[in-house]
C-alpha positions, 0 to 999 in steps of 0.5 A: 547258493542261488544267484539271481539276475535281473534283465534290464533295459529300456522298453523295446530292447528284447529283454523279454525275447532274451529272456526266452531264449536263456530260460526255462520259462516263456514271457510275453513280449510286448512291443508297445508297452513297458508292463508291470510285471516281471517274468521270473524263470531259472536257468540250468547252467550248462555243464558237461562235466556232469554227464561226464561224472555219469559215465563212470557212476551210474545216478538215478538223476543229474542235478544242474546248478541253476541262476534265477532270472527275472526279466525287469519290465522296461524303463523308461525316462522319469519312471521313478514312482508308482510301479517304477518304484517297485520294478527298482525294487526289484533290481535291488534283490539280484546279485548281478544285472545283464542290461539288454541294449537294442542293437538291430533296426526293424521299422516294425518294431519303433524305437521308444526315442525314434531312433536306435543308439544303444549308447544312448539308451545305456545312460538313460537307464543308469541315469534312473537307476543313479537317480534311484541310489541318490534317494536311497543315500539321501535316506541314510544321510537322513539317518545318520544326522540323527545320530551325529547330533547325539556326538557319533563320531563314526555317523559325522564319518559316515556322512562325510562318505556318503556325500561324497557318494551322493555328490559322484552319482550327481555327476551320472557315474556309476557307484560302482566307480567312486573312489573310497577306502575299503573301510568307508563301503560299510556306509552304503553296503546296507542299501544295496545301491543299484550302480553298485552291482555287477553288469552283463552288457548283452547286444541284441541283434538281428539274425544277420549280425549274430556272428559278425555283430554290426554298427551298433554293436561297435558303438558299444564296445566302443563306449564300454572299452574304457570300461574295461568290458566286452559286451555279448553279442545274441541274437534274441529272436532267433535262439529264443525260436531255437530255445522252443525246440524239444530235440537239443541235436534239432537246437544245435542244427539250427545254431550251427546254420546260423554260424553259431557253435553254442547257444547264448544261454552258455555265454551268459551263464559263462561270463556271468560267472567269470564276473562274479568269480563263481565256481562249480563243485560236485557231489557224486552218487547212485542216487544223484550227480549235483552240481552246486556253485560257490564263490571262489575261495570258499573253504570246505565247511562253507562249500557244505554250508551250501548243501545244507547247513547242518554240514557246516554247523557239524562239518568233521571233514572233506574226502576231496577228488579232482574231476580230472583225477575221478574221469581219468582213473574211473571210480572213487575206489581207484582215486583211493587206491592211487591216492587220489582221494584226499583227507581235508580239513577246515581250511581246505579252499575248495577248488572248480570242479572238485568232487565232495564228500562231507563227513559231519556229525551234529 
């Protein structure tokens, strides 16, 4: 399954500097302007377990699972037509948002307000995206008066739920946060509201502040405590010169003098999928060791829907190793002999860091 996130923020945040230091792919910063392109790039999520795995199988290649990225040009107050329209639908099709707030002062680099306040600049942009989710809501109310006129019971329900909908995103909260039966979100899960996603909140700071973060950075824990979240502390513009260099052992050089012990990119793709309860399964051979990433509590036939949906459709069974069990005994032919190499079905739950082999026939 591709996750793709999309870096948001105001203009002047470092998005695109955070976007640079995480990504395969390098875009053009822009002190001044908001732009009108996105930049789109694909992370390789960091795991270790791979090269772990290629000690005991040798592979012709390792293949990391991977998040796609698409840095969101900044918004700005009142950015709800013509371009701001489209850079909204942009946010619309990612699966979690990591919201980039400005957390460092440079005179150089002059706040779009004329001062730096993080919080501030967090309402502002989930005062447009609310503002974004109240049109599309309007939209479907639209729809379903439609059909309430014809005697539909369930639209006359509908319409009740998504004034109410309409009415807390009035009141500059989040969709996310209305209070409805589990039943009633089928009335907005078809237009995919903005401030209903899940959200990374990252601090951009200076190098200074990259281990003990600062004032700014306290206000928005502060802000976010009764949020139940932890914001990510990166310093955007010194991992994204680190990101530039070739060597990985020149890389953790640089972060370590820094006192960091791992680079930002780790931390995000960690929390990211902590967030959105993502888990990592493996396929283990001599021509390649896969990553792949699934949602936790997916069976075994979906996990191989993953790889190709033919193994779903024609799924017979799963020969299931435990990472653990494999580095430990060293080879699939010892997890066998030690009965370590389990026979599972269709109901098997497949669990992080498990070793597939999908048997199918279609």
């Amino acid at each position: 399954m591709a996750l793709k996130c999309g870096i948001v923020g105001i203009t002047s945040v470092g998005k695109t500097t955070i976007f640079n230091c995480i990504s395969n792919t390098r875009g053009e910063t822009n002190t001044y302007g908001t732009g009108s392109r996105a930049n789109l790039g694909v992370i390789q999520v960091p795991d270790q377990r791979l090269y772990e795995l290629e000690k005991h199988q040798s592979t012709e290649r390792i293949v990391h699972t991977t998040v796609e990225i698409v840095d969101i040009p900044g918004l700005v107050k009142g950015q709800g037509e013509g371009s701001g329209n489209r850079l909204l639908g942009e946010i619309r099709n990612t699966d979690a948002l990591i919201h980039v707030l400005r957390c460092f002062d440079d005179d150089s680099q002059p706040h779009i307000d004329g001062s730096v306040d993080p919080v501030r600049d967090l309402e502002n942009v989930e005062f447009e995206l609310q503002v974004k989710d109240i049109e599309s809501v309007d939209k479907k109310i639209q729809r379903l008066e439609r059909a309430a006129k014809t005697g539909d019971k369930d639209a006359k329900h509908g319409i009740e739920v998504l004034n109410r909908y309409k009415e807390h995103l009035e009141g500059f909260h989040n969709a996310v946060t209305m209070p409805v039966k589990p039943e009633e979100k089928r009335f907005v899960d078809d237009i995919f509201l903005l401030t209903m996603k899940p959200v990374l909140y990252v601090c951009n700071v200076d190098e200074q502040s990259a281990v003990t973060g600062n004032s700014h950075v306290d206000s928005i824990k502060e802000f976010l405590r009764s949020r139940g979240s932890v914001p990510l502390v990166i310093a955007g513009a010194l991992e994204s010169e680190i990101a530039t260099l070739s060597d990985a052992g020149d890389r953790m050089e640089f972060l370590k003098a820094a006192g960091l012990d791992e680079p930002g990119v780790n931390k995000l793709v960690r929390a990211a999928y902590e967030m959105l309860n993502l888990q990592t399964f493996f396929t283990v051979g001599p021509k390649e060791i896969r990553a792949w990433t699934i949602t936790a509590g997916m069976t075994a036939p979906q996990a191989a829907g993953v790889i190709h949906s033919d193994l779903e459709r024609g799924f017979i069974r799963a020969e299931v190793m435990k990472y653990d069990d494999f580095i430990r005994l060293g080879s699939e032919h010892a997890c066998r002999e030690a009965g370590k190499l389990m026979i599972e079905g269709k109901t098997y739950i497949v669990a992080d860091g498990d070793i597939l082999h999908i048997r199918f026939n279609v």
